[in-house]
Steps between C-alpha positions, in 0.01 A plus 500: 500500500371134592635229287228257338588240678445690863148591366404165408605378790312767722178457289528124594559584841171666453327237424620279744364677706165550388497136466581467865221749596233333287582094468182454295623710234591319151787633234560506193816311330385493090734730274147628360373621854853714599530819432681694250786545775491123575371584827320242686056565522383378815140441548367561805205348580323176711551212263483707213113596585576853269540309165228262560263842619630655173426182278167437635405833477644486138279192413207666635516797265568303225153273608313858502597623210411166310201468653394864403634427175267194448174705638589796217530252254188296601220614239157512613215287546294663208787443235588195322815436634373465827274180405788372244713368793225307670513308108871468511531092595699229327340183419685258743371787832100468359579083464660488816206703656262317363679194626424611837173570509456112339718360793392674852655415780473560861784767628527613131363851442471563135589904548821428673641228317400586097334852493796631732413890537443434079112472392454514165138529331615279177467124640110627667398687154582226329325228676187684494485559165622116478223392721203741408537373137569099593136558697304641197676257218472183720153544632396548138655170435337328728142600323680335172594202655153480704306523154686270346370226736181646489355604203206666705656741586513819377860715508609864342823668541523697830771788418308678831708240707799675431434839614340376819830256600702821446312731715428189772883459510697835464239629764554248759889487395508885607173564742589249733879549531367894574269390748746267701742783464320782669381244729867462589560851524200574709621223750898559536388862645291311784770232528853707470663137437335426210738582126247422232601488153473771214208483300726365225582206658168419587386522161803314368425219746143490393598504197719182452270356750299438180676323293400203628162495344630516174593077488193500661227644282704305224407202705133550509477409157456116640153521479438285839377686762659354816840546354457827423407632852808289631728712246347769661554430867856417406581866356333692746642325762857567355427838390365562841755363716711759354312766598468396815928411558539860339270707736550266805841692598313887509131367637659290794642834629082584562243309755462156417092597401595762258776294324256181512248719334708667263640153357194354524324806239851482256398061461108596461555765232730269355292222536220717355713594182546121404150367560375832316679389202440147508099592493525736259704430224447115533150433499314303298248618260104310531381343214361692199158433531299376202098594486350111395306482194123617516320205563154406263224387632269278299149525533291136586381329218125413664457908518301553183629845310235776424336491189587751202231735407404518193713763248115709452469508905931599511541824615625742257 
């Protein structure tokens, strides 16, 4: 019977050998990788390609199965939960978002650098609401502060304001973004290049898109006219410029006449949304007009008056 020495020796022999035969194969020297014998494992292999096959393959399972854990898990769109995550922002991401549609800049899409694959439908809610009610309370105002200098004129609460700013706002928040998104859709099958964004986006971008007019109806209060129109050039043209940096990337993919026309219709409805308000909810009253005084005429005093008849001749 072989000693233990002559059979470690011969396994070694062994794998000298099948080292010699493959020079690309790698082996094992860790105490936790021998076997129970001691023997020496030899992996045979080109640069170890097996245990990076089996590792890959490893990490793709694992990416399946979390993937098809996370689309059991995901509820559906007709439950609550569904909407709750589009609601689940911090305060510093709807301030920082809101920052950036203030600040535009050229090169600086506001879906890739603060939505980031995250919309959320808190920040846009909010503004409209914001907004809608800012309208109604400040163009009431400025009837206050116009009959105050004017004393002619005639004012009365107008609650109806309020309903009208909401359904002006929320509908253009959420009709337009739907528009511009089928739109999108519609073209990226006729131009394969073209990755438009969800419909989420585009209604988040809308959305904070907004929030510019809110310093800006607060500044037509200053009842002079001139001023107030530049306050309004200077928000739509920020608000704007936003919308046009954030669609610029997916529209420039299309013909130069259908992008041209597209951004051209996004600043005219835009346009349209800020002059609407302005004439609406900031015009002035006329003066409450006063019927004059009946005026009495006195007759000449060379007309002689008729003579009374006499109480017998009187008609009974």
């Amino acid at each position: 019977m072989a000693s233990a020495d002559e059979l470690t020796f011969h396994e070694f022999e062994e794998a000298t050998n099948l080292l010699a035969e493959t020079p690309d194969a790698a082996t094992t020297s860790r105490s936790d990788q021998l076997t129970p014998q001691g023997h020496v494992a030899v992996a045979v292999g080109s640069g170890g390609s097996y245990g990076a096959e089996d590792e890959v393959e490893e990490e793709s399972d694992k990416a399946a199965l979390l993937q098809e854990k996370q689309q059991q898990q995901q509820p559906g769109f007709w439950t609550f939960s569904y909407y709750q995550s589009f609601f689940d922002v911090d305060t510093s991401q709807v301030l920082n978002r809101i920052k950036g549609s203030l600040l535009p800049r050229p090169g600086h899409n506001f879906v890739r650098h603060h939505l980031r694959n995250r919309p959320d439908l808190y920040g846009p809610f909010w503004i409209c609401a914001t907004l809608a009610f800012v309208l109604a309370v400040t163009g009431n105002l400025t009837l206050v502060l116009a009959q105050r200098r004017d004393p002619s004129i005639h004012y009365s609460p107008q609650f109806h304001k309020v309903t009208v700013a909401g359904i002006s706002i929320y509908c253009y928040a959420w009709l337009v973004p739907l528009a511009l998104w089928g739109f999108l859709r519609w073209r990226k099958g006729v131009r394969e290049r073209m990755g438009p964004y969800t419909f989420l986006e585009t209604v988040c971008v809308y959305g904070y898109s907004l929030f510019v007019f809110i310093p800006m109806v607060v500044l037509w209060l200053i009842p002079v006219p001139w001023l107030q129109w530049l306050f309004g050039a200077l928000a739509l043209g920020l608000s704007a410029t936003g919308l046009v940096f954030t669609l610029w990337p997916v529209v420039r993919e299309d013909t130069r006449l259908v992008a041209m026309v597209l951004l051209s219709a996004v600043v005219l409805l835009h346009a349209l949304l800020a002059v609407g308000c302005k004439l609406y909810f900031f015009q002035s009253l006329p003066p409450e007009k006063v019927a004059p005084p009946p005026q009495i005429t006195s007759l000449p005093s060379n007309i002689p008056l008729p003579p009374t008849l006499p109480q017998s001749m009187a008609p009974s």
